[in-house]
C-alpha positions in Angstrom: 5.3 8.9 23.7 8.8 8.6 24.8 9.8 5.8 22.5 8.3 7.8 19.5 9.9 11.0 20.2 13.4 8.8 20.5 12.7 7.5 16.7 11.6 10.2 15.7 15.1 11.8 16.6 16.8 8.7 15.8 15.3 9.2 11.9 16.1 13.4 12.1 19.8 12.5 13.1 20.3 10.0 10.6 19.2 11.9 7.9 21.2 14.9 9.1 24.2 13.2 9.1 24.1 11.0 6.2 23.2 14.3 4.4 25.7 16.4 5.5 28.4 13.1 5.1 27.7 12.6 1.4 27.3 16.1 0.8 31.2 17.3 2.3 32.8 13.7 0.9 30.1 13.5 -2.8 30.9 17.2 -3.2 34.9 17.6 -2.7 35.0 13.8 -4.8 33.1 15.9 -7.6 35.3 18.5 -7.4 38.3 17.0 -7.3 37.5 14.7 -10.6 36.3 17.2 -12.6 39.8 19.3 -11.5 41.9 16.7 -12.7 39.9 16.6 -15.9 40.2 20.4 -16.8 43.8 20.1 -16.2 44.7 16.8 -17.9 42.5 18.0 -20.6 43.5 21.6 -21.5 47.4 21.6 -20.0 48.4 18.1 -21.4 46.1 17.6 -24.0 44.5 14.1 -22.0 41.4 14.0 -21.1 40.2 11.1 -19.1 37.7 9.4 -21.1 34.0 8.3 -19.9 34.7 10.4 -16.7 31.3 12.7 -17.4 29.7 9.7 -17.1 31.0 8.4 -14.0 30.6 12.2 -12.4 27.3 12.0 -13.3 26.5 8.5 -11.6 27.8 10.0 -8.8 25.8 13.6 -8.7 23.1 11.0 -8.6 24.3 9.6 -5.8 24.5 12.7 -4.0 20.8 13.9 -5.2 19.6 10.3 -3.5 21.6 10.3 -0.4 20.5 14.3 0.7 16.9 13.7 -0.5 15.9 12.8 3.1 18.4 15.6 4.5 16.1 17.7 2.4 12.7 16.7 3.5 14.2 17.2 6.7 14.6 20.9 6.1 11.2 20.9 4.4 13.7 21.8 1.2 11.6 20.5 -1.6 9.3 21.8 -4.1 5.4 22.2 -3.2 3.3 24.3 -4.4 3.6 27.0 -1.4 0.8 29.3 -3.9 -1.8 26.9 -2.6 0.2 25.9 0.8 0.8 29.4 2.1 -2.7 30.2 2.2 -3.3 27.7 5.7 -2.4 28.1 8.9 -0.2 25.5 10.4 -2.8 23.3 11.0 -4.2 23.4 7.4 -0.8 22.9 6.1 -0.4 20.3 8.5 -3.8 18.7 7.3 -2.7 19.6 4.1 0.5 17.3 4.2 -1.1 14.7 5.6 -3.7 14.6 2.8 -0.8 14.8 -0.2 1.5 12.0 2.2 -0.4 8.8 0.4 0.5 10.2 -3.2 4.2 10.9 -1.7 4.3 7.4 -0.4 3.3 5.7 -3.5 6.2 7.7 -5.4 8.8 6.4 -2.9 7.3 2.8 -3.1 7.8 2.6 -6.6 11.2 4.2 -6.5 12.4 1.8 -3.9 11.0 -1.2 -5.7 12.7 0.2 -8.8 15.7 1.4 -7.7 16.1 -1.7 -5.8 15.7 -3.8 -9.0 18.5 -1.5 -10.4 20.7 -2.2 -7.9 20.5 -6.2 -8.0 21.3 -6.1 -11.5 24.3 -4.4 -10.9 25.7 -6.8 -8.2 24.2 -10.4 -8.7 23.4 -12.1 -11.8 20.8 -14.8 -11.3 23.1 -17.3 -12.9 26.5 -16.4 -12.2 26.2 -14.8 -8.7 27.9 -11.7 -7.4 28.9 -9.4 -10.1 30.0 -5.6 -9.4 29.2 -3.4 -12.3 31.7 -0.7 -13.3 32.0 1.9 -16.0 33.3 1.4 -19.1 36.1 3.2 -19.3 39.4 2.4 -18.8 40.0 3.3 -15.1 36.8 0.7 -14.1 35.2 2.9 -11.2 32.2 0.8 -9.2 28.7 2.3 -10.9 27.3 -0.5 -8.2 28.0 2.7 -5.8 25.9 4.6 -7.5 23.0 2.2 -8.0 22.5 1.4 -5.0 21.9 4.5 -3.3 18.4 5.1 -5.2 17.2 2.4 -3.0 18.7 3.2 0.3 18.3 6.6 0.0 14.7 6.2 -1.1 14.2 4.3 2.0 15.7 6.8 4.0 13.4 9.7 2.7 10.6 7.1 3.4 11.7 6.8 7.2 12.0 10.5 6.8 8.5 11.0 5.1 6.8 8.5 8.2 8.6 10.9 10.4 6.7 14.3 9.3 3.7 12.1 8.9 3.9 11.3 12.3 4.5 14.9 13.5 2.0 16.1 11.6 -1.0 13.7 12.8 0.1 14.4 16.3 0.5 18.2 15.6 -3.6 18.6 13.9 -5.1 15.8 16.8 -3.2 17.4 19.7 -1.7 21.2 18.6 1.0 20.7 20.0 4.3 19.9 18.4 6.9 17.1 18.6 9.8 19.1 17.5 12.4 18.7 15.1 16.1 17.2 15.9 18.1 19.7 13.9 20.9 20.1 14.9 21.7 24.2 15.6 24.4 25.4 12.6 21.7 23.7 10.4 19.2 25.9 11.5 20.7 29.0 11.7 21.7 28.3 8.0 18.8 27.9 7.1 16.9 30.5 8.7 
């Protein structure tokens, strides 16, 4: 029981971090590109051109590299009109009922984004190619591509975690616990 309560942290504190990482560094990188752009744009009549795209590429990356941060904090949409009516064992029923449909969303999107993401670094033919935008500063869209896979995979690990808890919560009734760190509660709470 030991060994699973250690990955089960060991999934909770990656998550965490990784969320919290992208989120600070995604965020101020967001920021800070579309600053530049208001300025260059309206005070010297400049605008950069193709940066929406490349901004948008990387609010991408920052949806897909806080989805497991999310799932975490039990942030994401469900139908709470149905879930709120159960107790904490039918809700934890509940979720493990709705996990195979979850699962076979985040197969698919691995599979896919994974896909994606060769064909923006390796060409069968030619080898190792790096994809970048098409404008004329040439920023790495690879980035971006391949974090639909590896964060997919991370709100997998994530998703096996909960699934976990939640099996052992509805055989036993008693909990495993959650490895969130304290700020992160208090915020959200």
């Amino acid at each position: 029981m030991n060994k699973i309560k250690s990955l089960l942290s060991f999934i909770d504190a990656t998550s965490e971090y990784t969320g919290k990482f992208f989120g600070i560094m995604l965020i101020l990188m967001l920021v800070g590109m579309i600053v530049v752009e208001v300025v260059r744009r309206y005070a010297f009549d400049a605008p950069i051109m193709g940066i929406q795209d490349v901004q948008c590429a990387y609010f991408g990356v920052y949806y897909m590299m806080a989805a497991a941060y999310t799932h975490l904090l039990g942030g994401h949409v469900r139908v709470d009109v149905v879930h709120a009516h159960f107790s904490v064992r039918g809700r934890a029923i509940l979720d493990l009922i709705t996990f195979p449909m979850g699962l076979l969303f985040i197969c698919v999107l691995v599979w896919a984004g994974w896909r994606f993401a060769m064909d923006a670094t390796w060409l069968r033919n030619a080898g190792w190619v790096l994809e970048v935008d098409q404008s004329h500063l040439r920023l790495p869209l690879y980035v971006a591509k391949w974090s639909i896979p590896i964060g997919t995979f991370m709100l997998f690990l994530q998703s096996c975690a909960k699934f976990v808890r939640d099996f052992y919560f509805v055989v036993t009734r008693k909990e495993l616990g959650v490895a969130v760190s304290q700020e992160v509660i208090e915020v959200v709470a």
